[in-house]
Legacy VTK file of the C-alpha trace (Angstrom):
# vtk DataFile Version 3.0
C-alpha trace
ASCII
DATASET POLYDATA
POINTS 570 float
20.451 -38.873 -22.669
17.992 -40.530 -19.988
19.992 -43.172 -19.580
22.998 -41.286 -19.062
21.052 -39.836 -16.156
19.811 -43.161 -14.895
23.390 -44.058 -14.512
23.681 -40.389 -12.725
20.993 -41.310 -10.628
22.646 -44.968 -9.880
25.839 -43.865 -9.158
24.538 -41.239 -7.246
22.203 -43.496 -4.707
25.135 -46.336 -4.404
27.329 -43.800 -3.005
26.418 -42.583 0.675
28.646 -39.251 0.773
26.728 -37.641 -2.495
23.244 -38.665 -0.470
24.366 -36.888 2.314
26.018 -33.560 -0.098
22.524 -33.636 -1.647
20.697 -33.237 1.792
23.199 -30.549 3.401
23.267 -29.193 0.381
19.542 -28.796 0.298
19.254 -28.169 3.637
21.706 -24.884 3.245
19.614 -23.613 0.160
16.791 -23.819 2.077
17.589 -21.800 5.401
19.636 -19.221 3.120
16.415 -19.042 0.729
14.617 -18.301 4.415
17.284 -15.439 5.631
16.701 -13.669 2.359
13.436 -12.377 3.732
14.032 -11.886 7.237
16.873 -10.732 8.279
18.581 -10.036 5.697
15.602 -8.720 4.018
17.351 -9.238 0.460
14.536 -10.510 -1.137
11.347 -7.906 0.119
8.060 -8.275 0.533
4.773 -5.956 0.009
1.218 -6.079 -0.635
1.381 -5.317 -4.788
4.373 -3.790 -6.439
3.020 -0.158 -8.030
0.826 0.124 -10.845
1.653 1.761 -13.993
-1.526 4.069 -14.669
-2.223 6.944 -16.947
-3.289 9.193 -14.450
-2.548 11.053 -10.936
-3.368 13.398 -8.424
-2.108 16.247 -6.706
-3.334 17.146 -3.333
-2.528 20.745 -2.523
-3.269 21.609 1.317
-2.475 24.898 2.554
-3.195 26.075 6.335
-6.585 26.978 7.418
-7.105 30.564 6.913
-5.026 30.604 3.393
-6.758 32.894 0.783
-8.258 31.601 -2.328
-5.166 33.510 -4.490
-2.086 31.657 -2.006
-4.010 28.590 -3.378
-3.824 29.495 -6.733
-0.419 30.259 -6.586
0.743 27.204 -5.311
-1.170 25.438 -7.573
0.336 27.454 -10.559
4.090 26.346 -9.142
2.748 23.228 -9.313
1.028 22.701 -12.924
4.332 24.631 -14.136
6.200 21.863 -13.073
4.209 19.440 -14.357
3.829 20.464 -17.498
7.231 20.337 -18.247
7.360 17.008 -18.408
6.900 15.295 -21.959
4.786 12.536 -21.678
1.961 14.398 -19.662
-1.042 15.280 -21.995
-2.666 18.128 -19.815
-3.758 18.520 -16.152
-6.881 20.126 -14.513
-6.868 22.126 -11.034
-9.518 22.605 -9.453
-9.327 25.296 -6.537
-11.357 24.976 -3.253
-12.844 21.634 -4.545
-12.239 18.157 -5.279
-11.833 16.815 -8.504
-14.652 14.652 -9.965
-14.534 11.379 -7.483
-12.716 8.520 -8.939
-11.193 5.108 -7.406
-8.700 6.951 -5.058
-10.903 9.662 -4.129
-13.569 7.232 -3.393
-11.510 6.318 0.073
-9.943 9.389 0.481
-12.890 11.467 0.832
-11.427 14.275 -1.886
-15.189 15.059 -2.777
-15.897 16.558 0.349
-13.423 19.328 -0.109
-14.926 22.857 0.158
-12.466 25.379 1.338
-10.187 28.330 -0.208
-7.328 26.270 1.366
-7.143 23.404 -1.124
-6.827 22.085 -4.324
-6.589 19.469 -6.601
-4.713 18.947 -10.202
-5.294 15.510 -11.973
-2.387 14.674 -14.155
-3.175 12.636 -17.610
-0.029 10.797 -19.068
0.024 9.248 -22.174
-0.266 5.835 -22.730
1.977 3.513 -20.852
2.540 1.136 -23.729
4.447 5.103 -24.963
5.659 5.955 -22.042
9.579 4.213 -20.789
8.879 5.674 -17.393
6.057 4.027 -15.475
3.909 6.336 -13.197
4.926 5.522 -10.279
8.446 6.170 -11.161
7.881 9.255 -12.580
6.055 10.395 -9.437
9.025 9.231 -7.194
11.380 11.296 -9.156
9.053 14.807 -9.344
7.786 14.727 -5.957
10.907 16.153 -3.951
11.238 18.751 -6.378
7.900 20.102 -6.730
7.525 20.164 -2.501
10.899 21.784 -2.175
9.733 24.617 -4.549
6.597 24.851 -4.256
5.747 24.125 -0.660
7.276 27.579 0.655
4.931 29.803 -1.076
2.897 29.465 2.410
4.320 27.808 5.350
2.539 25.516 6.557
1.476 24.161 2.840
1.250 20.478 2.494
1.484 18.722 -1.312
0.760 14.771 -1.806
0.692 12.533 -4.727
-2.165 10.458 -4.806
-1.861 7.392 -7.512
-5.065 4.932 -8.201
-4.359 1.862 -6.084
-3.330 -1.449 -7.314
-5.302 -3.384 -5.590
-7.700 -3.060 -2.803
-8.074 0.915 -1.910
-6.956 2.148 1.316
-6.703 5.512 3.153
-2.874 5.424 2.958
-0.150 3.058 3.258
0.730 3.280 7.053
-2.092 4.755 9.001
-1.564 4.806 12.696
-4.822 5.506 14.571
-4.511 7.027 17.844
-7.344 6.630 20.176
-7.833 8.053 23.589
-10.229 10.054 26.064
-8.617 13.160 26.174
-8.795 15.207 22.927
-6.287 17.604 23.676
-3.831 14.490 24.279
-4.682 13.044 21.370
-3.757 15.612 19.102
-0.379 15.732 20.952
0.678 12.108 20.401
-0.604 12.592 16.915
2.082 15.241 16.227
4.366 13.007 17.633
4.042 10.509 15.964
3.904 12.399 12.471
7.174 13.785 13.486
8.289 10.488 13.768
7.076 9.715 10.531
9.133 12.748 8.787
12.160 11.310 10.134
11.987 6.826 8.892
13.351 6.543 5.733
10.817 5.115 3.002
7.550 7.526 4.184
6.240 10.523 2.573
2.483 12.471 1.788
2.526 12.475 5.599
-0.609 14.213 7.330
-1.990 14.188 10.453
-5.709 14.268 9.426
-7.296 16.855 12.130
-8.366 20.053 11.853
-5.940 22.772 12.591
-6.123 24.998 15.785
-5.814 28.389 15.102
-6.909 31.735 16.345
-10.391 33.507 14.614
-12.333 36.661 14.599
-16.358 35.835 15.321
-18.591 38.839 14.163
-20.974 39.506 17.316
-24.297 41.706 15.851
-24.442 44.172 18.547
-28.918 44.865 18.085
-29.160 47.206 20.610
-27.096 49.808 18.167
-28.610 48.350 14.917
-31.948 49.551 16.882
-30.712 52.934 17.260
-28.655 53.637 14.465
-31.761 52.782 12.288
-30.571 49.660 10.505
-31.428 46.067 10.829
-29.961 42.812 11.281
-30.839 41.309 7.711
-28.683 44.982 6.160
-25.860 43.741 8.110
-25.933 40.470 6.929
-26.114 41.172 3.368
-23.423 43.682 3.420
-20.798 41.245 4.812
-21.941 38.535 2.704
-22.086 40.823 -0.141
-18.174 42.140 0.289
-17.118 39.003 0.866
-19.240 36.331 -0.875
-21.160 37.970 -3.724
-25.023 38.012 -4.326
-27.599 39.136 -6.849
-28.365 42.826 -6.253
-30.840 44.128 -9.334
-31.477 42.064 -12.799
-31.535 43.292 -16.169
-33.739 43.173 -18.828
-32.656 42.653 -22.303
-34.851 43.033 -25.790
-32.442 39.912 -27.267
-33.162 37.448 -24.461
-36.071 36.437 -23.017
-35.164 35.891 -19.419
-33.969 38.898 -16.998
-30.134 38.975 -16.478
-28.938 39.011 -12.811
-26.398 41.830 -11.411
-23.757 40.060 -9.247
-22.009 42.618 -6.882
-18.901 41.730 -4.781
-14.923 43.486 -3.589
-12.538 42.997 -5.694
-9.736 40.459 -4.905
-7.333 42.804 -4.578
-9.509 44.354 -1.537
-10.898 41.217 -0.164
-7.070 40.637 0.966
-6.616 41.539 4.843
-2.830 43.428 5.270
-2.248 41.259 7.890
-3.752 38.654 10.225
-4.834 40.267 13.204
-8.140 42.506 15.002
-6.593 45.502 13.906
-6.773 44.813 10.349
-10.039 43.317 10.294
-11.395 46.879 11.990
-9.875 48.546 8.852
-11.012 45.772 6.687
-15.034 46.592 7.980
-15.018 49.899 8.502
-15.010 50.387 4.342
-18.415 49.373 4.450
-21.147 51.796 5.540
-24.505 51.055 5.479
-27.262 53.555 4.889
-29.934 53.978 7.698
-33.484 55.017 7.704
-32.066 58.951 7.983
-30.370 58.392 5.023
-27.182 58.404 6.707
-24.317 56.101 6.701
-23.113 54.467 9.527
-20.193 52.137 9.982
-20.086 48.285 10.046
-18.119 48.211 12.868
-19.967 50.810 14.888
-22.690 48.030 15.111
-20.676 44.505 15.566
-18.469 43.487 17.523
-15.175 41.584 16.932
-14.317 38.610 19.527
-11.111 36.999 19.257
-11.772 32.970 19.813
-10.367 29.561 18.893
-10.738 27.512 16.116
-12.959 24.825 17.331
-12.298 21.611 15.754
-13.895 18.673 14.615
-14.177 15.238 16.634
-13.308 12.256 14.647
-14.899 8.988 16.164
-14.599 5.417 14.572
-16.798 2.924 16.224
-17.743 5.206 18.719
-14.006 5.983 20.031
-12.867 9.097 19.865
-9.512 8.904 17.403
-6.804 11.012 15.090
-5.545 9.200 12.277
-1.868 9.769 11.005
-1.405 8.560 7.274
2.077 8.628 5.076
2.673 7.085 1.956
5.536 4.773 0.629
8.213 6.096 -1.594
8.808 2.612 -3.745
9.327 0.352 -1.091
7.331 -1.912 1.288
4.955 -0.884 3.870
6.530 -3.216 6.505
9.853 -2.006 6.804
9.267 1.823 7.575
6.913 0.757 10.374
9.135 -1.837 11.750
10.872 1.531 11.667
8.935 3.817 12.885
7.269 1.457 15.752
10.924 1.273 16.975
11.685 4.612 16.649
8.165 5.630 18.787
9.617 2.790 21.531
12.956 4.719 21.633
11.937 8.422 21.738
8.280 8.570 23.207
9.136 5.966 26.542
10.853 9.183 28.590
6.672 10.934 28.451
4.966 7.475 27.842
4.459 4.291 29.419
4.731 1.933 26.588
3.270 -1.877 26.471
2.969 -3.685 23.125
-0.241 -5.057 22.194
-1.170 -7.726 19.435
1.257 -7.968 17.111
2.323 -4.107 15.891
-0.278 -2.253 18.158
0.697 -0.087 21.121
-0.717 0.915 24.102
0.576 4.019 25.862
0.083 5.666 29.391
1.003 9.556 30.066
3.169 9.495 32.653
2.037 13.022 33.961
-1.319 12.925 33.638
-2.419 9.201 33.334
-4.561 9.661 30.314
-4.653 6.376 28.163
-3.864 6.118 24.206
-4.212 3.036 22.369
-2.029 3.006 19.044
-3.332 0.903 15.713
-2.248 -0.010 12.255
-4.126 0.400 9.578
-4.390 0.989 5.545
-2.457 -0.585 2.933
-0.432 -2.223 5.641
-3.347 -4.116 7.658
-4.320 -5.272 4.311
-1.186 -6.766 3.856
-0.911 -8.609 7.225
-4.211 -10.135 6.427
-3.623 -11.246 3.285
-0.046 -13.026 3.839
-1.696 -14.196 6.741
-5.122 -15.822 4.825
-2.916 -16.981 2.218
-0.419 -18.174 4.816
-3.072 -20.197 5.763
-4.422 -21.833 2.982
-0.446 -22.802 2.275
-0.893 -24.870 5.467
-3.882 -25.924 4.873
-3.289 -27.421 1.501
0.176 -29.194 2.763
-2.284 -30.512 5.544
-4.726 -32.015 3.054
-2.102 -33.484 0.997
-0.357 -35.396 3.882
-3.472 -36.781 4.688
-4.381 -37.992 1.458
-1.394 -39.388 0.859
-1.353 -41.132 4.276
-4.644 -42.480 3.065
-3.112 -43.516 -0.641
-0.207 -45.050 0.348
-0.484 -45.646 4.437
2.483 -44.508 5.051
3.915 -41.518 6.826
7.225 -41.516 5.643
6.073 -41.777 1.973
3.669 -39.044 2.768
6.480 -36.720 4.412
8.446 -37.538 1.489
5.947 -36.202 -0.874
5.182 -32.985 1.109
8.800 -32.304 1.614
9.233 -32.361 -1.701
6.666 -29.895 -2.526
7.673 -27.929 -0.222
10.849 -27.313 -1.151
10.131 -25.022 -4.652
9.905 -22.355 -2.094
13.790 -22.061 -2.784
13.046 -21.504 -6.122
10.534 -19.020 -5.336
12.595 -16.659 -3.423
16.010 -17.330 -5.471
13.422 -16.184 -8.639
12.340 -12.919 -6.786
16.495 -12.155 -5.866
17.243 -12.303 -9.761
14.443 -10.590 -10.985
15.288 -7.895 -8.131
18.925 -7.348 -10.089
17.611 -7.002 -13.498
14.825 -4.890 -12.331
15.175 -0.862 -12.561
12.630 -1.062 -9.202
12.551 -3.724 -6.353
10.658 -6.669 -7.295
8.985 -7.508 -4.423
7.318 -10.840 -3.044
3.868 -10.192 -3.438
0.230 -11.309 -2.792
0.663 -12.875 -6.202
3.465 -14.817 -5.766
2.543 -16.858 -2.589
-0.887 -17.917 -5.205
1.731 -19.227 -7.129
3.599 -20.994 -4.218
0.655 -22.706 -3.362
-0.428 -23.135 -7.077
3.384 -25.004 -6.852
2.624 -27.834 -4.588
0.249 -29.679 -6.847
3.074 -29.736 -9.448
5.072 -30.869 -7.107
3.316 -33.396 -5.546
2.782 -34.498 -8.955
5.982 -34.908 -9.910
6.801 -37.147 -6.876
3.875 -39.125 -6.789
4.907 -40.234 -10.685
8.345 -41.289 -9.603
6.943 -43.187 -6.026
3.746 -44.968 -8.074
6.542 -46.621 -11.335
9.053 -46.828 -8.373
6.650 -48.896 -6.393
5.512 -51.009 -9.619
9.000 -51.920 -11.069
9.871 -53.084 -7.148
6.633 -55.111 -6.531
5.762 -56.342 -10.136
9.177 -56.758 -12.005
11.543 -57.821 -8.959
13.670 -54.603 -9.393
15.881 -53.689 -6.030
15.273 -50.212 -5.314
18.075 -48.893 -6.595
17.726 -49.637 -9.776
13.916 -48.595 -9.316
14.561 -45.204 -8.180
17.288 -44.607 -10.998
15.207 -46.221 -13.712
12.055 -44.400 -12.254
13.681 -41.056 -12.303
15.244 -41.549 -16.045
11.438 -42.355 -17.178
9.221 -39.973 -15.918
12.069 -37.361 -16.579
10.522 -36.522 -19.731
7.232 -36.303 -18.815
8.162 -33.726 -16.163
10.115 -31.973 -18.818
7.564 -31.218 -20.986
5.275 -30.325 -17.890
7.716 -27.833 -16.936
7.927 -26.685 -20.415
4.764 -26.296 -20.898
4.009 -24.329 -17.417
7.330 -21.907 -17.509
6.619 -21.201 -21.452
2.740 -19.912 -19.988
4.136 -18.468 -17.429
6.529 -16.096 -18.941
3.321 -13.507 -20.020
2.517 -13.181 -16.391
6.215 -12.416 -15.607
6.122 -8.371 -17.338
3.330 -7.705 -16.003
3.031 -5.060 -13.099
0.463 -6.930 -10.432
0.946 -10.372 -11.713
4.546 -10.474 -12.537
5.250 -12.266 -8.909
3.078 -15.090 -9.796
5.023 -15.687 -13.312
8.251 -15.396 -11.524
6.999 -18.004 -8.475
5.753 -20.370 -11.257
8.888 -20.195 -13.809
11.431 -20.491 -11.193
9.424 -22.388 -8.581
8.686 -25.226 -11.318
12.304 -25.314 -12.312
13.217 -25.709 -8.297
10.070 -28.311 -8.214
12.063 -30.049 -11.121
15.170 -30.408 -9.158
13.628 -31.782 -6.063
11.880 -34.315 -8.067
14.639 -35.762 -9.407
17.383 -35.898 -7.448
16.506 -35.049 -3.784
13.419 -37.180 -3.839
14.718 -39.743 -5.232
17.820 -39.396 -2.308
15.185 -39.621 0.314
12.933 -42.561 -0.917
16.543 -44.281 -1.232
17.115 -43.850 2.439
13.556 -45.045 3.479
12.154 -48.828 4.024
10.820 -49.125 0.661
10.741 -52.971 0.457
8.398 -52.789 3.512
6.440 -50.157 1.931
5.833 -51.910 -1.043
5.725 -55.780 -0.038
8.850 -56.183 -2.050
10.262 -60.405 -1.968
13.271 -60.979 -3.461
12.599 -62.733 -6.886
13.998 -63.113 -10.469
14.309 -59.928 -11.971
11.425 -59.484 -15.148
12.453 -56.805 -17.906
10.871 -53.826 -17.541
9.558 -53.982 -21.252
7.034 -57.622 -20.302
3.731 -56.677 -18.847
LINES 1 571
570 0 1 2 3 4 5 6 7 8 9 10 11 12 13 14 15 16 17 18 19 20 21 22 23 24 25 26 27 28 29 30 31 32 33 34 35 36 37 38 39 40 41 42 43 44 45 46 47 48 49 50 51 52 53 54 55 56 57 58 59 60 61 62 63 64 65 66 67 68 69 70 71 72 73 74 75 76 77 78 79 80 81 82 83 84 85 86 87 88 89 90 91 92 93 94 95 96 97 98 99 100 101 102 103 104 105 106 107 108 109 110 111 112 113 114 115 116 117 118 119 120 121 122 123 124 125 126 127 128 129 130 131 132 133 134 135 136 137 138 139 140 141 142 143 144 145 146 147 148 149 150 151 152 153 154 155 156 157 158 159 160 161 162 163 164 165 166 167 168 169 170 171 172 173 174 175 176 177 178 179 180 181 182 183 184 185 186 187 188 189 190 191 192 193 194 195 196 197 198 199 200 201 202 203 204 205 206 207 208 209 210 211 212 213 214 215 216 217 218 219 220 221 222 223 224 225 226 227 228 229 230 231 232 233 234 235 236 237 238 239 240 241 242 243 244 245 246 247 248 249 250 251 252 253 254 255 256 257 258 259 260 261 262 263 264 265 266 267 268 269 270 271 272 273 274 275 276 277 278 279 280 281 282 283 284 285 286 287 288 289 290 291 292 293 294 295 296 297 298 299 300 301 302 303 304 305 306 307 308 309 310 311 312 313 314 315 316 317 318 319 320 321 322 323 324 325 326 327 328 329 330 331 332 333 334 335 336 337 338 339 340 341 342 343 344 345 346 347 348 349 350 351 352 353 354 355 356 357 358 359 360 361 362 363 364 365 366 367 368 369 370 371 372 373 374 375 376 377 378 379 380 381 382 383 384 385 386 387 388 389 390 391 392 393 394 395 396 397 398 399 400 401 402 403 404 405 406 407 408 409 410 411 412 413 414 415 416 417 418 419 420 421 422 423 424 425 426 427 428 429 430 431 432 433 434 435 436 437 438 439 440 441 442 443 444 445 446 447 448 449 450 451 452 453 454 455 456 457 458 459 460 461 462 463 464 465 466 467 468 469 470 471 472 473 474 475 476 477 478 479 480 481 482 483 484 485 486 487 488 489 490 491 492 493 494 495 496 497 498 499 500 501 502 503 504 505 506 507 508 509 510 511 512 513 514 515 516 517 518 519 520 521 522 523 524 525 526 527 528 529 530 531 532 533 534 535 536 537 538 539 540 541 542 543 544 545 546 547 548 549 550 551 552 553 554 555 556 557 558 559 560 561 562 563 564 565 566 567 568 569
């Protein structure tokens, strides 16, 4: 068999059109390997692929103002959805309140909720060694239909699906932080841009997170009639609290228990509901409650406050001391980078007639209001900074470790063209790399994206490349200097050789590798290794060879013409 592929290899090296079909050849697999990211974007690429987990949660947000019971209800459309669904165990809502803080509420900041307006239902799955649908598929598939029946209950109502993250936790996947001077401009752009959002393709959960503005009712305590109508400030205070809140009034003592029993007093629900939302039906609302003066007479609540119609006044987010509105969205199975490629276009296109636009850095914005001047700056954040700076970090230490390899073989073998030979080499199992990602994208009932994990295995590739060539280059270099051997028959003899060696390397590092391949985070890094070896393999043996053929190898490698010594003498 090997020396049927010595004779390959000889034929192959004697005769100058195959060289130059290998090389074009190569060449071509190469740039088309390159297109399949970008452009084309056939082969796509993200942060980490979604993680199969055996829990989520439900975010229910309903308008500011929303009643305790509208919450309820929309939580009850929610759960009854849910529970439909076979392989969830049970779920747990929990009105006006976060749920007990776990990894995704940790960044989200779920266990500061504290508001009749929202709620939160964790989802438990079974297993998802049971289970044929992973999480995050089964979240992709309910989430249109629960917001398209349950979201109408009350306009204005906003449900997300949180999942734990796979890796490092973010506030979302796209964030787009908007900072400026001007607060009421701020909000402004904000909305724009979230409308923006509702309209690219990929993004969904979108929020803009700022308080609402919307009108209120402040109770004013009028003293100068509390004076004369014979009550006092603290009566007032406990009535309204009382109607509306609840407090202890009186205890009871029991003959079976020890301690005294408190008596909690409070409406009803049914009449803590206002008809509608206006001054008029507040007046109604508080003139049900009389309160009982020093005469013994009752008087009114509303003959002794007053009811001022105001605005909502809203909180200030600030990061680093800037004043700023963030504006998050999530990713419905696809990559973070394309939507905002998207929607960064999109804000170009439709915001430049109000806007003076400049690009700054390399997704940032900066904008200008043409009308009044005020200044926004526009910057990316969450899951998709995170991504930038890893591909860029590990970007890095790809160059880096080509770098160090040049120069040490530059040092080994003084010689650039040896040393470009090597690193070419090496560097060409990226076609393997993406080719692996494309077929595992077909067979795959998801994308199978080109993750974090798989450039650690591009990188983890070079060694085994480099390897691999320095084998063939080192028994090249001794059958030409110590047995006489043109190098020809070197490189063919060389190749046949250390064929099996690289085999069973192969072997042994696509066989380990095929664990990695299933698995959710990891699976790029078995599908780099497996296919990148198998590329590695190939470059080894016949396009290495091809270009140590073309080189000055008898300078190299002192070579004298001499009588040729078998291969098999010492």
């Amino acid at each position: 068999m090997f020396q049927k592929f010595e004779s390959f290899i000889t034929a192959l090296l004697q005769s100058r059109a195959q060289k130059k079909i290998i090389l074009i050849a190569t060449l071509v697999a190469f740039i088309l390997s390159v297109l399949m990211i970008a452009p084309t974007e056939i082969v796509k690429a993200k942060m980490l692929p979604g993680k199969n987990n055996d829990t989520f949660s439900i975010y229910v947000d309903l308008p500011n103002g929303s009643s305790i019971r509208q919450t309820d209800a929309v939580s009850q459309c929610v759960t009854s959805y849910i529970q439909q669904e076979q392989e969830v165990l049970d779920t747990e809502t929990f009105l006006g309140m976060g749920s007990p803080l776990d990894f995704a509420g940790l960044i989200k900041g779920s266990h500061f909720k504290n508001s009749e307006n929202v709620s939160e239902i964790v989802v438990n799955l079974t297993k998802k060694h049971d289970r044929g649908e992973p999480s995050y598929m089964m979240v992709q598939r309910i989430r249109p239909v629960i917001q398209e029946a349950c979201q109408p209950i009350v306009v204005g109502t906003n449900i997300k699906f949180v999942e734990p993250p796979a890796g490092p936790p973010t506030l979302a996947a796209i964030v787009a932080e908007i900072y400026g001077r001007d607060a009421a401009g701020i909000r402004e752009l904000a909305g724009k841009v979230a409308a923006i959002f509702h309209q690219t393709a990929g993004l969904v959960d979108i929020d803009v997170m700022a308080d609402e503005l919307y009108d209120r009712f402040d109770l004013k305590v009028n003293s100068t009639k509390i004076t004369r109508s014979g009550l006092s400030i603290k009566q007032v205070n406990d009535i309204i609290y009382l109607a509306f809140e609840g407090m202890d009034i009186a205890v009871k003592n029991s003959e079976t228990i020890n301690e005294q029993i408190p008596i909690f007093l409070t409406l009803s629900p049914e009449s803590k509901v206002f008809s509608r939302k206006d001054k008029r039906a507040l007046e109604q609302k508080l003139s049900g409650l009389r309160l009982m003066n020093s005469n013994g007479l009752l008087v009114p609540l509303t003959e002794v406050v007053d009811i001022i119609p105001t605005r909502a006044n809203p909180m200030i987010m600030s990061k680093d001391l800037h004043q700023m509105v963030n504006v998050v969205a999530e990713t419905d199975m696809v990559s973070q980078v394309y939507p905002l490629m998207d929607a960064r276009h999109m804000i170009l296109d439709t915001l430049s007639e109000q806007y003076d636009i400049e690009k700054s850095g390399l997704f940032d914005l900066s904008l200008t209001d043409k009308n009044t001047g005020s200044h926004y700056e526009l910057h990316w954040d969450g899951e998709m900074e995170v991504t930038l700076d890893t591909f860029r970090d590990l970007g890095g230490a790809f160059i880096a470790a080509l770098v160090l390899i040049f120069l040490l073989m530059v040092v080994y073998y003084k010689s650039f063209t040896l040393s470009g030979i090597v690193l070419l080499g090496s560097f060409l199992s990226i076609i393997g790399v993406i080719v692996g990602h494309f077929i595992m994208d077909l067979f795959s009932a998801d994308t199978f994206f080109l993750t974090a994990t798989s450039l650690i295995g591009f990188i983890a590739l070079i060694g085994i490349s480099s390897r691999n060539s320095l084998l063939l280059i080192d028994f090249t270099k001794s059958l030409m200097s110590e047995k006489g051997m043109h190098k020809t028959e070197a490189l063919a003899y060389a190749a046949a050789t250390r064929a099996k060696p690289i085999f069973l390397t192969a072997t042994a590092i696509i066989l380990a590798s095929t664990l990695l391949a299933s698995d959710a985070v990891f699976g790029g890094l078995g599908v780099a290794l497996i296919f990148g070896t198998i590329a590695a393999v190939v470059a080894s043996l016949m396009v290495v060879p091809v270009l140590l053929h073309n080189a000055d190898l008898e300078r190299h490698f002192g070579f004298k013409e001499r009588k040729a010594v078998s291969v098999y003498e010492p």
